[in-house]
OpenMM code with the backbone's topology and positions (N, CA, C; nanometers):
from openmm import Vec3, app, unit

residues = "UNK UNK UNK UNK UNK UNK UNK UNK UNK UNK UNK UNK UNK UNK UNK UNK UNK UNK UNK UNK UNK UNK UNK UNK UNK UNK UNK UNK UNK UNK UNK UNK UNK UNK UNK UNK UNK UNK UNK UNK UNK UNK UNK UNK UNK UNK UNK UNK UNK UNK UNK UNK UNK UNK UNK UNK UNK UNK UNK UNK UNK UNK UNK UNK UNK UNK UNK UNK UNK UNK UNK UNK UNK UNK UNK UNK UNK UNK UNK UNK UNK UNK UNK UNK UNK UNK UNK UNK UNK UNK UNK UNK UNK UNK UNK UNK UNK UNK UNK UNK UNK UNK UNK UNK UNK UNK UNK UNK UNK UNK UNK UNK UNK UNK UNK UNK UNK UNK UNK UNK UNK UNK UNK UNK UNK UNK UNK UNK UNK UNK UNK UNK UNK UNK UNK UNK UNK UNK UNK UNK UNK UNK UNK UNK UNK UNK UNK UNK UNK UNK UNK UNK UNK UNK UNK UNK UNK UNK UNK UNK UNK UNK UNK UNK UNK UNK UNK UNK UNK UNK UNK".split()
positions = [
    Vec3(12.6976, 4.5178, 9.8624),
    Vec3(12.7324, 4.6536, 9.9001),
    Vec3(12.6050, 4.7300, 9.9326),
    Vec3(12.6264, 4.7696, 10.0813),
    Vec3(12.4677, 4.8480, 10.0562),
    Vec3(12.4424, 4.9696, 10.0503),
    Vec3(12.3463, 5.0332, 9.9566),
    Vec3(12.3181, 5.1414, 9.8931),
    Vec3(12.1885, 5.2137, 9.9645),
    Vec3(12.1125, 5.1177, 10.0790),
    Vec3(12.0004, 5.1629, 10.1325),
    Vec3(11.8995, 5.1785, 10.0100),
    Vec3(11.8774, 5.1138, 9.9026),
    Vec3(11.8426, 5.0930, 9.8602),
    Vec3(11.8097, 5.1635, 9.7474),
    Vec3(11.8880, 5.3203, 9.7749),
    Vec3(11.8449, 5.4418, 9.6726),
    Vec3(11.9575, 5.4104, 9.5095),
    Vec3(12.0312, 5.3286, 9.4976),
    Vec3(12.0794, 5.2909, 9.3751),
    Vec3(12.0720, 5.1681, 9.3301),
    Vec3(12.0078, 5.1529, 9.2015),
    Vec3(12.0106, 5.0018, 9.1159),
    Vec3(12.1206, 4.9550, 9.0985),
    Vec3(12.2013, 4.8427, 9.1308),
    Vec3(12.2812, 4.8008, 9.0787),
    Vec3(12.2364, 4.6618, 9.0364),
    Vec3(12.3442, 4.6283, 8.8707),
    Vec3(12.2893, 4.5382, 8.8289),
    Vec3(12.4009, 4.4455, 8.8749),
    Vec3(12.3921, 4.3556, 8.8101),
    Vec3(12.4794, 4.2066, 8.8267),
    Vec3(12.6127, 4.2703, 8.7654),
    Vec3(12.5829, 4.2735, 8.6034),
    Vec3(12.6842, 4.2983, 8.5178),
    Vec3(12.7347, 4.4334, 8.5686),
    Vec3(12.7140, 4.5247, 8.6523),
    Vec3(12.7783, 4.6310, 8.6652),
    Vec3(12.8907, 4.6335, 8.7990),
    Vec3(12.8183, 4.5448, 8.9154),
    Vec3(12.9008, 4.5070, 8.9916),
    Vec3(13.0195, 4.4243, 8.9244),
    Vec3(12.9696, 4.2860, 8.8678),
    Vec3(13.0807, 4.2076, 8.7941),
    Vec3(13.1869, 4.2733, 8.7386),
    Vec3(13.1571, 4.3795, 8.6807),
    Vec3(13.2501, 4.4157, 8.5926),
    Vec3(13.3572, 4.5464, 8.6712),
    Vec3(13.2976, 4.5755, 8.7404),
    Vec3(13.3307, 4.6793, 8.8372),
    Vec3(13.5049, 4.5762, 8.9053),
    Vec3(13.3996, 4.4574, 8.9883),
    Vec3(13.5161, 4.3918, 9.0379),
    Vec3(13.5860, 4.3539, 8.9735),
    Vec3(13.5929, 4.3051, 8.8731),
    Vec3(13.7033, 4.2316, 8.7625),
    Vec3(13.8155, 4.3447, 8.7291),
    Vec3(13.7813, 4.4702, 8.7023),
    Vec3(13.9038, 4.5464, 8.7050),
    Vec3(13.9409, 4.5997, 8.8691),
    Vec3(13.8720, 4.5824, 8.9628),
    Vec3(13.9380, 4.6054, 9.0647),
    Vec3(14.0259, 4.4440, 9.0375),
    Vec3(14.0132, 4.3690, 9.0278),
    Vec3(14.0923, 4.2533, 9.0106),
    Vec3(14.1756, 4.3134, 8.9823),
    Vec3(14.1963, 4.3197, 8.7920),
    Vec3(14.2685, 4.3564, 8.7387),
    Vec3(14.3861, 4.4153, 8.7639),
    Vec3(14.3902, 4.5537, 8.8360),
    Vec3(14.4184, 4.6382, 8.9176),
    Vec3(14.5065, 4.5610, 9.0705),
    Vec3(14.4937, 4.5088, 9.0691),
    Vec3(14.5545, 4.4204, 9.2789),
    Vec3(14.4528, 4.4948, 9.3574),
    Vec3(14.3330, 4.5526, 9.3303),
    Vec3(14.2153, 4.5559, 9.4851),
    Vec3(14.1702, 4.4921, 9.5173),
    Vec3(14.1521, 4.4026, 9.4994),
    Vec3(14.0410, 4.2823, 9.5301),
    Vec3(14.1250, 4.1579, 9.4919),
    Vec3(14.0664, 4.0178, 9.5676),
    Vec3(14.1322, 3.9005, 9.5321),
    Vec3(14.0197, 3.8531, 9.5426),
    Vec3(14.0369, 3.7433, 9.4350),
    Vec3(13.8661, 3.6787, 9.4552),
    Vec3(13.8899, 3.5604, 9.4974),
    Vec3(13.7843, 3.4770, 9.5456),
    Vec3(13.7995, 3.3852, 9.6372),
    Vec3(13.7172, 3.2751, 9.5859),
    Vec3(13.7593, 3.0968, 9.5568),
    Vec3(13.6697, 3.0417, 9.5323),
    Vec3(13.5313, 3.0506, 9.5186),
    Vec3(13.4568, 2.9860, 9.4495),
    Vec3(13.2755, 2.9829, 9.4900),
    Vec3(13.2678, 2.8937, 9.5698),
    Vec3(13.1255, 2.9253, 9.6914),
    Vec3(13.1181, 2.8748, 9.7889),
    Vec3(13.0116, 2.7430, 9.6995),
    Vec3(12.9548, 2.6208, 9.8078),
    Vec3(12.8666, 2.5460, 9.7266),
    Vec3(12.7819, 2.6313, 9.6829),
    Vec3(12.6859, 2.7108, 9.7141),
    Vec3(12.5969, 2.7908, 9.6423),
    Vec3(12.6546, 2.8354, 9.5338),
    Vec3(12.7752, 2.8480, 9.4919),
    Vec3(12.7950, 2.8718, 9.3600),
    Vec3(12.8263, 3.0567, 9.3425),
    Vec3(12.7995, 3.1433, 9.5121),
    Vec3(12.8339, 3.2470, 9.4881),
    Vec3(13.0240, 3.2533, 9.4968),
    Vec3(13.0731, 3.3712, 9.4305),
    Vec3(13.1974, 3.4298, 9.4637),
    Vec3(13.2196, 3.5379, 9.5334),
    Vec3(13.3364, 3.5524, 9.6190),
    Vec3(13.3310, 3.5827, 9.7630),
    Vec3(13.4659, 3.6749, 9.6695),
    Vec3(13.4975, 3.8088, 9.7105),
    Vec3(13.6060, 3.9057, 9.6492),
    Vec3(13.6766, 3.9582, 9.8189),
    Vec3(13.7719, 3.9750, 9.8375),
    Vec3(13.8211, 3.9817, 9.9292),
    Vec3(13.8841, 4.1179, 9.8890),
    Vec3(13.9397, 4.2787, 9.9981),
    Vec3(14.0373, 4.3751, 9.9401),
    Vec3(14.2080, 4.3071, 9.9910),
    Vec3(14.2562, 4.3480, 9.9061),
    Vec3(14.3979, 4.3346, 9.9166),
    Vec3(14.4061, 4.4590, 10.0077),
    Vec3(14.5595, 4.4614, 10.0223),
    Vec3(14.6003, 4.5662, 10.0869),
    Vec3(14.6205, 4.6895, 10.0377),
    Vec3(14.6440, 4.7097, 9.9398),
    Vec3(14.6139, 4.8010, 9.8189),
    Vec3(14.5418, 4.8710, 9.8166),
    Vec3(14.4066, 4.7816, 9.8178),
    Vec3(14.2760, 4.8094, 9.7749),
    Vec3(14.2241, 4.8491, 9.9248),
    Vec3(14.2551, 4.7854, 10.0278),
    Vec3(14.2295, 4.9058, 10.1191),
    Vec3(14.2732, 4.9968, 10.1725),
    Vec3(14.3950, 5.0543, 10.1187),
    Vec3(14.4574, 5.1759, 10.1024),
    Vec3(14.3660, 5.2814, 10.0483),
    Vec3(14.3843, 5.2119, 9.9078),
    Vec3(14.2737, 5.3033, 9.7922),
    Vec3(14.1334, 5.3527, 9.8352),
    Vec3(14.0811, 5.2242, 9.9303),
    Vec3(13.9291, 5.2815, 9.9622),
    Vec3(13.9673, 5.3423, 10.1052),
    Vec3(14.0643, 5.3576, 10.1318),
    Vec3(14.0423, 5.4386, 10.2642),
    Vec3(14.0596, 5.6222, 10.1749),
    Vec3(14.1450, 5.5987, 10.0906),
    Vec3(14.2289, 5.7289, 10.0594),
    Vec3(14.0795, 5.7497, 9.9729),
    Vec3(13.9837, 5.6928, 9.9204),
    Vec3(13.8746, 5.7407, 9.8643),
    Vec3(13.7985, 5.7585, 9.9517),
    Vec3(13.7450, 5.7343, 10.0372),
    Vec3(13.6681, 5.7675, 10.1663),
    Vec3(13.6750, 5.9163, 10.2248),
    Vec3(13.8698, 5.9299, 10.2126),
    Vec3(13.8839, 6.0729, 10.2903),
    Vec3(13.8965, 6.1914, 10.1623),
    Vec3(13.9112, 6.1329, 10.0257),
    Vec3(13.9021, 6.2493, 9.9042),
    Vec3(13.7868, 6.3171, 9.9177),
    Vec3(13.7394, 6.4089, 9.9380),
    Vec3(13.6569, 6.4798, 9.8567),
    Vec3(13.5684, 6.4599, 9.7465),
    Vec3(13.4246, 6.4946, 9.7209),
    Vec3(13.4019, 6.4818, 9.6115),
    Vec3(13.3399, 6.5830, 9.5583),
    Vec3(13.3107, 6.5862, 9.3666),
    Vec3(13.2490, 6.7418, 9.3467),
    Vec3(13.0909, 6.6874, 9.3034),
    Vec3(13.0319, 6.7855, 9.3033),
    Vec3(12.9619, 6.7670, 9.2310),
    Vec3(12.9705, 6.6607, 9.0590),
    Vec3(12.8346, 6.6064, 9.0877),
    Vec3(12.8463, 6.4950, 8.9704),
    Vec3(12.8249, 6.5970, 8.7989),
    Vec3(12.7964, 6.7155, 8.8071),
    Vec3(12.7842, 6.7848, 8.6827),
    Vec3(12.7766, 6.9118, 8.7243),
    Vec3(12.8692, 7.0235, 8.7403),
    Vec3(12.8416, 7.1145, 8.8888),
    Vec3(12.7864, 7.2248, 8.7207),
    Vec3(12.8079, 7.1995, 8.6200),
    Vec3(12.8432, 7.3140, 8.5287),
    Vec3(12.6378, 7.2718, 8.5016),
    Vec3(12.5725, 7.1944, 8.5375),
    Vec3(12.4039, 7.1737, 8.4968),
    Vec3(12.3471, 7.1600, 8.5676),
    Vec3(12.2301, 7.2343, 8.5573),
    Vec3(12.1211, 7.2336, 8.6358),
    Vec3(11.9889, 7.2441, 8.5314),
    Vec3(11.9473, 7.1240, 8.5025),
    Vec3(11.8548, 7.1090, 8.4378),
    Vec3(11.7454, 7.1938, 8.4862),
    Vec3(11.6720, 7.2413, 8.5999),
    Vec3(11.5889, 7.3458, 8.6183),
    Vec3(11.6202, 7.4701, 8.6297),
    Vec3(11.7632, 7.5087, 8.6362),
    Vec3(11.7649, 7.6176, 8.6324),
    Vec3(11.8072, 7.6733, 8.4686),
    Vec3(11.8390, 7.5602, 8.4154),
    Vec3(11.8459, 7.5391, 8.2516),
    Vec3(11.6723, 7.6042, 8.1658),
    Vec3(11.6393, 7.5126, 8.2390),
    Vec3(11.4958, 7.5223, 8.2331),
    Vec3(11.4179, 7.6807, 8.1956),
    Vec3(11.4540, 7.7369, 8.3435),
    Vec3(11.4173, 7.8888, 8.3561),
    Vec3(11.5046, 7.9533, 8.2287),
    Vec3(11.6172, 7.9338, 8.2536),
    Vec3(11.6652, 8.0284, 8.2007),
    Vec3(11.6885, 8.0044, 8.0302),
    Vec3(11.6069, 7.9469, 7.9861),
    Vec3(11.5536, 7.9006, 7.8476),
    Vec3(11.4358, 7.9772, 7.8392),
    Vec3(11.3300, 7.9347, 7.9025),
    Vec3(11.1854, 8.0104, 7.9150),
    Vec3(11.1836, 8.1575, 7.9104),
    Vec3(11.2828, 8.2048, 7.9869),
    Vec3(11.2103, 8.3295, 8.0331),
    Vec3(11.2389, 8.4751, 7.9369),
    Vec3(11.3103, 8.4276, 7.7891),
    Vec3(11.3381, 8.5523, 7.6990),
    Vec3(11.2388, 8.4408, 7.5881),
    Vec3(11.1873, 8.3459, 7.6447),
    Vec3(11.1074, 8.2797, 7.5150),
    Vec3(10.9581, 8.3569, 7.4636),
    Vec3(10.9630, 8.4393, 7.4169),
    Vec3(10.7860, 8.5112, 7.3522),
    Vec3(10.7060, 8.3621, 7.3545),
    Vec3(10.6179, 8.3923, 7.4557),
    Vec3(10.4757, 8.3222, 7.4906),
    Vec3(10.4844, 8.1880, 7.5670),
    Vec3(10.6259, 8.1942, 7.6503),
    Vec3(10.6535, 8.1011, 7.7902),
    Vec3(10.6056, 8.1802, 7.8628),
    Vec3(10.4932, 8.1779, 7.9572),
    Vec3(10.5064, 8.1562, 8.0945),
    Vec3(10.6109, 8.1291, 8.2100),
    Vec3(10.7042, 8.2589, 8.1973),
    Vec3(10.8129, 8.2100, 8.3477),
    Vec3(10.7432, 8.1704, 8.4595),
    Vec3(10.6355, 8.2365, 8.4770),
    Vec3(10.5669, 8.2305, 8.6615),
    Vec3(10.5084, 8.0336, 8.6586),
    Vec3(10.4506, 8.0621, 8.4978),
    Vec3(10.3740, 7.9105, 8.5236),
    Vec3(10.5106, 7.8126, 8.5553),
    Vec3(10.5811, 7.7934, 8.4424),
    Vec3(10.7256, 7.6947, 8.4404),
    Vec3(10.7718, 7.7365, 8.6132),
    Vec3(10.7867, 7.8367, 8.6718),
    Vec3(10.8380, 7.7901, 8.8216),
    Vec3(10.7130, 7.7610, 8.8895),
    Vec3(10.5989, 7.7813, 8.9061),
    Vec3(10.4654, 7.6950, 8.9627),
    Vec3(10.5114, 7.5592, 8.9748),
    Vec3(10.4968, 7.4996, 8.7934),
    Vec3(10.5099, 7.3708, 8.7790),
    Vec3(10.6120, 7.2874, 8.8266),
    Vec3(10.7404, 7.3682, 8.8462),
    Vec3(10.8704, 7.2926, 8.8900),
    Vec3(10.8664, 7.3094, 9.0460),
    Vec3(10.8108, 7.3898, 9.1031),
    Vec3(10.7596, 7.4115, 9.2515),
    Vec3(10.6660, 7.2707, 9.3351),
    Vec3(10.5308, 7.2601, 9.2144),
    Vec3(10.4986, 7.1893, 9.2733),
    Vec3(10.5377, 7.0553, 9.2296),
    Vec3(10.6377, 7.0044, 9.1548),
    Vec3(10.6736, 6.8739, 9.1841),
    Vec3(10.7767, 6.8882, 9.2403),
    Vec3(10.8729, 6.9589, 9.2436),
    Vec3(10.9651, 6.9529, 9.3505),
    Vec3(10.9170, 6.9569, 9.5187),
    Vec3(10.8041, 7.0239, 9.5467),
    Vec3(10.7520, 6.9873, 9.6793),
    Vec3(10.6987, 6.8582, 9.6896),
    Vec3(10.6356, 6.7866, 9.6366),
    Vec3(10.5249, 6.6367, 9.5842),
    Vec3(10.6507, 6.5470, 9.6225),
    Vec3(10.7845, 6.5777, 9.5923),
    Vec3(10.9322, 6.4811, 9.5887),
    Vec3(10.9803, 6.5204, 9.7217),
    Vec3(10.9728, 6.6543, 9.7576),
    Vec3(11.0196, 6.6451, 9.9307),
    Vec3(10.9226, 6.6349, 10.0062),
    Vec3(10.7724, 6.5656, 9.9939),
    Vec3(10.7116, 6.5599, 10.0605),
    Vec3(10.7447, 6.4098, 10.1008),
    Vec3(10.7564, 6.3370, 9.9433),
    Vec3(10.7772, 6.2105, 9.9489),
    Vec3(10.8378, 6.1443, 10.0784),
    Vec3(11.0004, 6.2374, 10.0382),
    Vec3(11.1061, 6.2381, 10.1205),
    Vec3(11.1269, 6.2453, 10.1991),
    Vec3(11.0179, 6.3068, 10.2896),
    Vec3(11.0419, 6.3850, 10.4400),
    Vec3(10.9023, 6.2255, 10.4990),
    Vec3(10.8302, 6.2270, 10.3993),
    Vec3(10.7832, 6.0624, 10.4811),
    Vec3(10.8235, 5.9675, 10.4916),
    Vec3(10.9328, 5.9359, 10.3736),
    Vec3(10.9915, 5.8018, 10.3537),
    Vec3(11.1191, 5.8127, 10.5149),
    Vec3(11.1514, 5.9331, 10.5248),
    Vec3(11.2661, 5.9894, 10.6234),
    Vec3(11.2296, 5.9269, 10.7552),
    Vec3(11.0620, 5.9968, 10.7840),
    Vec3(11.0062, 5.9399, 10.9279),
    Vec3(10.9634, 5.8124, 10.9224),
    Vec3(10.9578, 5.7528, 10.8188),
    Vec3(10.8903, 5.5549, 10.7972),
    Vec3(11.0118, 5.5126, 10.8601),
    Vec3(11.1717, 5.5565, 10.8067),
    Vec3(11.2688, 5.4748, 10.8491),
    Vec3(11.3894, 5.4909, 10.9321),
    Vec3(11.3077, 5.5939, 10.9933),
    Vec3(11.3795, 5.7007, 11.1224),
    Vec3(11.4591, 5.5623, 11.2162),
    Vec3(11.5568, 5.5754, 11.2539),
    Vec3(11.5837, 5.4540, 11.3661),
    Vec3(11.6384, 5.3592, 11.2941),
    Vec3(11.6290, 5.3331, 11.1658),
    Vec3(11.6136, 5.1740, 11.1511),
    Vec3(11.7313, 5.1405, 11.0448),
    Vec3(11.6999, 5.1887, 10.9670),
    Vec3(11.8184, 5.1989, 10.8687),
    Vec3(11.9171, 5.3104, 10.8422),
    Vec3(12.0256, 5.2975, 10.9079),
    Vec3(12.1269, 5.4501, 10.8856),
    Vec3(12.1396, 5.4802, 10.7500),
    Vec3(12.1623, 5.4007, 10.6773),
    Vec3(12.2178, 5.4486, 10.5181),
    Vec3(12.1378, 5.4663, 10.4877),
    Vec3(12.0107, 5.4334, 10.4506),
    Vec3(11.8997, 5.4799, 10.3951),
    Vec3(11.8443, 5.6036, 10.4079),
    Vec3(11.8161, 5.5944, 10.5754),
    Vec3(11.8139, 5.7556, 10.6457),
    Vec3(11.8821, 5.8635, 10.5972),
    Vec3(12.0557, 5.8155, 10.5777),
    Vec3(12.1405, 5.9212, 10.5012),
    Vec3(12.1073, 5.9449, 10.3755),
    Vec3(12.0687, 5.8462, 10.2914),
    Vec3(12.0726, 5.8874, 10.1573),
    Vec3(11.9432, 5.9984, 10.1167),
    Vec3(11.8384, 5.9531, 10.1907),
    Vec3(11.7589, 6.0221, 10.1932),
    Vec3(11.7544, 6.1701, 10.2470),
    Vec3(11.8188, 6.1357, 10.3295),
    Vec3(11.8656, 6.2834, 10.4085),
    Vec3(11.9684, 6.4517, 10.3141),
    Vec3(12.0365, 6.3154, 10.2397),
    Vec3(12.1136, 6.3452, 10.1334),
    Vec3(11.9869, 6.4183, 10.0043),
    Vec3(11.9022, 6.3453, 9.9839),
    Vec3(11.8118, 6.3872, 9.8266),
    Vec3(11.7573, 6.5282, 9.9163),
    Vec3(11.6941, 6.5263, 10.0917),
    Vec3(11.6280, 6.6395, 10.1200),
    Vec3(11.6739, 6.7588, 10.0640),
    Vec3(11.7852, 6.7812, 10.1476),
    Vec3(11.8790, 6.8839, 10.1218),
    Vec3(11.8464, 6.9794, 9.9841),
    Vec3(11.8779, 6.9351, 9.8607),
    Vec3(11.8816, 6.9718, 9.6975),
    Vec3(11.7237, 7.0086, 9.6607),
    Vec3(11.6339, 6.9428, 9.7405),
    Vec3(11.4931, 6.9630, 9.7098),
    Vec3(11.4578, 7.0860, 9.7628),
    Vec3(11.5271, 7.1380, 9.8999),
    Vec3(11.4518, 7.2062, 9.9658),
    Vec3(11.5324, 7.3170, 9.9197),
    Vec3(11.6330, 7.3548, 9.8572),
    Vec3(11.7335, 7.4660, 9.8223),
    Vec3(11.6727, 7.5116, 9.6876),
    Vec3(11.6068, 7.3348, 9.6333),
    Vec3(11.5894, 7.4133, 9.4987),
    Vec3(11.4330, 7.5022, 9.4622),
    Vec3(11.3546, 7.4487, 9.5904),
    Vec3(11.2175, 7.5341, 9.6495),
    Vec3(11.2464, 7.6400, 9.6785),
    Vec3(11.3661, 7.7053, 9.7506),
    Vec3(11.4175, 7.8350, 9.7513),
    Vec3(11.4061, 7.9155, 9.6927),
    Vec3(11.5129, 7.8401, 9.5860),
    Vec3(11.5817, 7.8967, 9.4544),
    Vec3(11.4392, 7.9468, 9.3608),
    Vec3(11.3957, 7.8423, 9.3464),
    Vec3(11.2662, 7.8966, 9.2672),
    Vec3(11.1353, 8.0116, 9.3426),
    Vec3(11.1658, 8.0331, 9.4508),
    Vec3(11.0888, 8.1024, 9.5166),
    Vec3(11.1476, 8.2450, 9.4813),
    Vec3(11.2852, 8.2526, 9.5162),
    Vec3(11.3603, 8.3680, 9.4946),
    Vec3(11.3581, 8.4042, 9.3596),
    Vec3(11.3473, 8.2824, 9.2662),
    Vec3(11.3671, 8.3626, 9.1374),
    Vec3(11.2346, 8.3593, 9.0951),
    Vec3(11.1195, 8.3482, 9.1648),
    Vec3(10.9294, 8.3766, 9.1198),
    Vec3(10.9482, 8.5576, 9.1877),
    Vec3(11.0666, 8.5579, 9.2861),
    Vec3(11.0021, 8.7020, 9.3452),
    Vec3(11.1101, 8.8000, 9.2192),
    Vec3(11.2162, 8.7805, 9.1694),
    Vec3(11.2995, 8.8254, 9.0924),
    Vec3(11.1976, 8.8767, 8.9545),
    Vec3(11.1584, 8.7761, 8.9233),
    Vec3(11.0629, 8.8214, 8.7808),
    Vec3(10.9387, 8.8885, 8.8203),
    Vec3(10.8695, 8.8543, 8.9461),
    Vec3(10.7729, 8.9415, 8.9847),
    Vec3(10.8001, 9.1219, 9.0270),
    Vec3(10.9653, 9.1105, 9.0800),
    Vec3(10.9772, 9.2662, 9.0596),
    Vec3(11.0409, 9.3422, 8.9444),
    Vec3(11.0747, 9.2585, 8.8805),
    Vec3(11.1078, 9.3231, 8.7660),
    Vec3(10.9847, 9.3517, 8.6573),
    Vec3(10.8733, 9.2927, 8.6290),
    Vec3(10.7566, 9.2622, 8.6080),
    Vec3(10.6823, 9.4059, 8.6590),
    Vec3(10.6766, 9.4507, 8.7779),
    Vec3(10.6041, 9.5212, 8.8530),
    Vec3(10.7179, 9.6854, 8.7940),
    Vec3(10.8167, 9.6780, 8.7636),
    Vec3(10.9099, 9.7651, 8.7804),
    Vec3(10.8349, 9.8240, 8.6039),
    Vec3(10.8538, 9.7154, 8.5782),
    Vec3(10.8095, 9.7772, 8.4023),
    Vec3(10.6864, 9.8301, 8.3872),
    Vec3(10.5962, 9.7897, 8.4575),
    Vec3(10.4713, 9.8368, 8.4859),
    Vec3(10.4143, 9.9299, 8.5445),
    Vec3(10.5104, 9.9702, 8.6632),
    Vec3(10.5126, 10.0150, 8.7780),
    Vec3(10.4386, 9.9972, 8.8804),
    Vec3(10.3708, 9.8933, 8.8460),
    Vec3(10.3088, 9.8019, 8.9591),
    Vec3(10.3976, 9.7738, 9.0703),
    Vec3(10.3073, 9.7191, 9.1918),
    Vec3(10.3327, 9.6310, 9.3262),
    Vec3(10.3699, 9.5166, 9.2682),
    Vec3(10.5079, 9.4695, 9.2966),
    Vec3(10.4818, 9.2853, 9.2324),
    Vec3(10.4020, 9.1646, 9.3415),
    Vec3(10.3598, 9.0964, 9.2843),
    Vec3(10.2805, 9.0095, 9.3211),
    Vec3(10.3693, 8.8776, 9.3427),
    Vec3(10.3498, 8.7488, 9.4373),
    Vec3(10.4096, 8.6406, 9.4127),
    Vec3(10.3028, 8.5430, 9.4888),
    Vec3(10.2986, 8.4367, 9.4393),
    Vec3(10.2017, 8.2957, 9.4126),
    Vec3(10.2089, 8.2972, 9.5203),
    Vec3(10.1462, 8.2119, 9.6166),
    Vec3(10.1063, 8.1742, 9.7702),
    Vec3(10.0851, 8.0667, 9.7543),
    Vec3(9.9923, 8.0339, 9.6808),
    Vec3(9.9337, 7.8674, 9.6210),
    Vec3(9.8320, 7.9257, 9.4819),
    Vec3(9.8039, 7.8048, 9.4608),
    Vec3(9.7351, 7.8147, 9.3230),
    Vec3(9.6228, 7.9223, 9.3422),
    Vec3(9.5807, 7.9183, 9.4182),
    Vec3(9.4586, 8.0617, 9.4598),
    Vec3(9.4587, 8.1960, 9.4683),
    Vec3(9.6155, 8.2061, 9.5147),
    Vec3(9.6325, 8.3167, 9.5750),
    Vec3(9.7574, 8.4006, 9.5650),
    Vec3(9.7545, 8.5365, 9.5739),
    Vec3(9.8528, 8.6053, 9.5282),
    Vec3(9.8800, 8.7029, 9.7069),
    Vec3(10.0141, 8.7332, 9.6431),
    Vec3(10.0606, 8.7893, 9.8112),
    Vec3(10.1715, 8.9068, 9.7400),
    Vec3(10.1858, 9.0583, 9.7799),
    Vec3(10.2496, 9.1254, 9.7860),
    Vec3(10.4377, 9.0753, 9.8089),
    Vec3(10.5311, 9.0987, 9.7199),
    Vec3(10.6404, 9.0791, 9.7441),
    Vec3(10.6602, 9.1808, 9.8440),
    Vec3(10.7192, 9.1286, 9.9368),
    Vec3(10.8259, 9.2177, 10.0425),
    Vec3(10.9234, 9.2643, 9.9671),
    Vec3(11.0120, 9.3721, 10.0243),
    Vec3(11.0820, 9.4441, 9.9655),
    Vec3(11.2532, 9.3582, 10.0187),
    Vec3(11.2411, 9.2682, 10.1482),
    Vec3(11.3576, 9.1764, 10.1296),
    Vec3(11.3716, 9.0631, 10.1040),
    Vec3(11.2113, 9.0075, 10.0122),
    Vec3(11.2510, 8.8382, 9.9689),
    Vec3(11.3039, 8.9027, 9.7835),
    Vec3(11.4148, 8.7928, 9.8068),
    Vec3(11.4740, 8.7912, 9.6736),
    Vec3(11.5966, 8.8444, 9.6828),
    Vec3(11.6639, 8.8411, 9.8116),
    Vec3(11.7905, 8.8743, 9.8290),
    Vec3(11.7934, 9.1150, 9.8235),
    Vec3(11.6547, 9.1105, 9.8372),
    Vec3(11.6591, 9.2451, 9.7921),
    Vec3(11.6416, 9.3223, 9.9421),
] * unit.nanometer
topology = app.Topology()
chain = topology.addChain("A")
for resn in residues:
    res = topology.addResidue(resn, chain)
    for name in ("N", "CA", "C"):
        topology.addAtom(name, app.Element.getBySymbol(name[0]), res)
């Protein structure tokens, strides 16, 4: 089954996978060839089922977590967290991972569709969640500035600081 390579599958997980599609009438399995592999065939059933799974819908795999935004929103009533540092840090490995991504994308441009997709698939979540954390570095920077009555400030890069605009942050 190919995954383009972005999921491990083991032996025992396929095996066992098919044996209750057995179980079930999806699959019929088919002698071993001399090599000694086994060959699983779909019933008719079973390609019912994978068509009618093809056209279902799917949700999110945990829509109720977001481990980084878990993250923030742990930190930021914590006395002596750093909110600005904790979104720095999740900034810059979340860019380091879509940088990855956006090379591995052009290495296999053309060549492999599923791969291309899956990858295409991880871009997406990386680059929303660079957003997200951008919007919520300018959120604490004006609220920050509000208590103070300061100008808020927001990161540029590790060097440098840049005036929030008055419409990043949905404002």
């Amino acid at each position: 089954m190919p995954t383009g390579g972005a999921w491990h599958l083991t032996v025992v997980q396929v095996d066992t996978t098919l044996d209750r599609f057995e179980c079930v009438g999806l699959v019929q399995r088919h002698e071993a060839d001399a090599d000694r592999q086994v060959f699983y065939a779909f019933t008719d059933s079973g390609r019912a089922a994978a068509r009618q799974w093809g056209i279902a819908p799917t949700g999110a795999a945990s829509p109720n977590r977001n481990d980084v935004a878990l993250k923030v929103t742990l930190a930021a009533p914590t006395p002596g967290v750093d909110v600005a540092a904790v979104l720095q840090a999740q900034r810059k490995a979340t860019m380091a991972t879509l940088q990855d991504l956006t090379r591995t994308q052009r290495s296999s441009a053309g060549r492999d569709d599923a791969w291309e997709l899956v990858v295409e698939a991880m871009i997406f979540p990386a680059d929303a969640e660079i957003r997200w954390l951008d919007y919520t570095e300018s959120k604490f920077a004006r609220r920050a500035a509000h208590a103070t009555g300061r100008r808020p400030l927001r990161v540029v890069n590790d060097n440098a600081v840049a005036p929030v605009n008055a419409t990043e942050g949905g404002q």
